[in-house]
C-alpha positions as CSV (number, residue, x, y, z in Angstrom):
1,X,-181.1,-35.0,25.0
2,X,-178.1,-33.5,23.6
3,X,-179.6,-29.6,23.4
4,X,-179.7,-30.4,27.2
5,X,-176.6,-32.0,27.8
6,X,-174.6,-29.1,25.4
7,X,-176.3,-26.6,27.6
8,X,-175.6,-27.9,30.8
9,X,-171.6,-27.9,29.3
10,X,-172.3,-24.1,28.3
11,X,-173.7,-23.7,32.3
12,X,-171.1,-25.3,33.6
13,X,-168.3,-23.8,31.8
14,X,-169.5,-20.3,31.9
15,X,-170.1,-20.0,36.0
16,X,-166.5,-21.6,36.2
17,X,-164.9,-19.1,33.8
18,X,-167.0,-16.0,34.4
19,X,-167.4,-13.8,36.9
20,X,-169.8,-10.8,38.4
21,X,-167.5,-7.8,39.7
22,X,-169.5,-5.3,41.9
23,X,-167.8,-1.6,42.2
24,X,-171.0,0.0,44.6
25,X,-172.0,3.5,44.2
26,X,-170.4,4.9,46.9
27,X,-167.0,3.3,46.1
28,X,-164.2,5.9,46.8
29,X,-162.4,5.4,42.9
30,X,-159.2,7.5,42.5
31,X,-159.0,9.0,39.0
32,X,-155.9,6.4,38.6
33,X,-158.4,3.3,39.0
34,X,-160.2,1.6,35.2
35,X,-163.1,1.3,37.1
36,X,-166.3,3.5,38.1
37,X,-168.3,3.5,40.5
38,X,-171.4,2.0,40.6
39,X,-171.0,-0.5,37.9
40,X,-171.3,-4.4,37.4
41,X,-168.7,-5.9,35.4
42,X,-168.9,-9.3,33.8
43,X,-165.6,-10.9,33.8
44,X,-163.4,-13.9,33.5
45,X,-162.6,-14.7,36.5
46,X,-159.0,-14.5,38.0
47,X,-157.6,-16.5,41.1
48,X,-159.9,-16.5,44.2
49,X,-162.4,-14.8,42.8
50,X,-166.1,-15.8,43.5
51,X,-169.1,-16.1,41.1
52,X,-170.0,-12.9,42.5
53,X,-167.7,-10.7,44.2
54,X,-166.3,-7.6,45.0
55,X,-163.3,-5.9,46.5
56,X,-164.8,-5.6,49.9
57,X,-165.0,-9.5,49.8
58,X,-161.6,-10.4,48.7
59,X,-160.3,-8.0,51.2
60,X,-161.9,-9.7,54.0
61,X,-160.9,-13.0,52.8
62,X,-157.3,-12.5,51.7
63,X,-156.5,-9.6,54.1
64,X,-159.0,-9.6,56.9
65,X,-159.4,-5.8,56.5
66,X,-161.2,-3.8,54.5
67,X,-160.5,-0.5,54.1
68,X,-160.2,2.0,51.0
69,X,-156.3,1.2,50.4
70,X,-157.2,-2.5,49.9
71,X,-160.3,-2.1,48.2
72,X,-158.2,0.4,45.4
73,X,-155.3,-2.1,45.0
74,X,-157.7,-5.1,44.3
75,X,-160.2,-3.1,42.2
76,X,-156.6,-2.5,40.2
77,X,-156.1,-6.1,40.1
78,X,-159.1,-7.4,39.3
79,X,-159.1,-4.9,36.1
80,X,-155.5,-6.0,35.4
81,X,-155.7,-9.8,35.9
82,X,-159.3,-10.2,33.7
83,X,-160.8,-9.8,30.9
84,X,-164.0,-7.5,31.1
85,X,-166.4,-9.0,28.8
86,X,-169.4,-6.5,29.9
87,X,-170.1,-3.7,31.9
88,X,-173.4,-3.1,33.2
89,X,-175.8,-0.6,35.5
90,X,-175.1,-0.9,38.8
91,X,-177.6,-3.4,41.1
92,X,-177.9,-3.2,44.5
93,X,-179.3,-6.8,44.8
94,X,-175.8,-8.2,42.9
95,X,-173.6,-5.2,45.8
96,X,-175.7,-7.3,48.6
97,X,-174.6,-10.9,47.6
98,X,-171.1,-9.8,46.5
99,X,-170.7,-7.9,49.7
100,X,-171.5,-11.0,51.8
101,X,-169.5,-13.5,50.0
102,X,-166.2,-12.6,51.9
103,X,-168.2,-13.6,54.8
């Protein structure tokens, strides 16, 4: 009972803390932005940020817009404001969900 109760904690804590950070592979990234395109990041998560999100996202639910100047200054902010703890391949599944949680 306590393995599942300490795991649950471990659950709960990282989908709180942690977050997924989809940069899609067709993302226009200036040579000035710390991120590439086409890459997952794992990070912790920053203020209005979503399990699983992305820059598209935030802009359509902080800005209602989303175009490329919005997109590069919250890529920028995200990378600022977190921590990356991982970076991964990029998945189109993960670009899908992140894409549609500004929605």
């Amino acid at each position: 009972m306590t393995v599942v109760i300490v795991l649950a904690l471990v659950v709960a804590v990282a989908v709180t803390q942690v977050g997924v950070f989809v940069v899609p592979a067709g993302a226009a990234v200036t040579a000035s932005e710390p991120v590439g395109p086409g890459t997952v990041y794992i990070v912790t998560r920053g203020a209005d940020m979503r399990f699983v999100d992305s820059a598209d996202a935030i802009c359509r639910r902080q800005f209602a817009q989303s175009d490329e100047g919005c997109r590069g200054l919250v890529r920028n902010w995200v990378m600022r404001e977190t921590r990356v703890l991982a970076e991964l391949p990029y998945s189109e599944t993960l670009w899908r969900v992140a894409a549609g949680s500004g929605r």
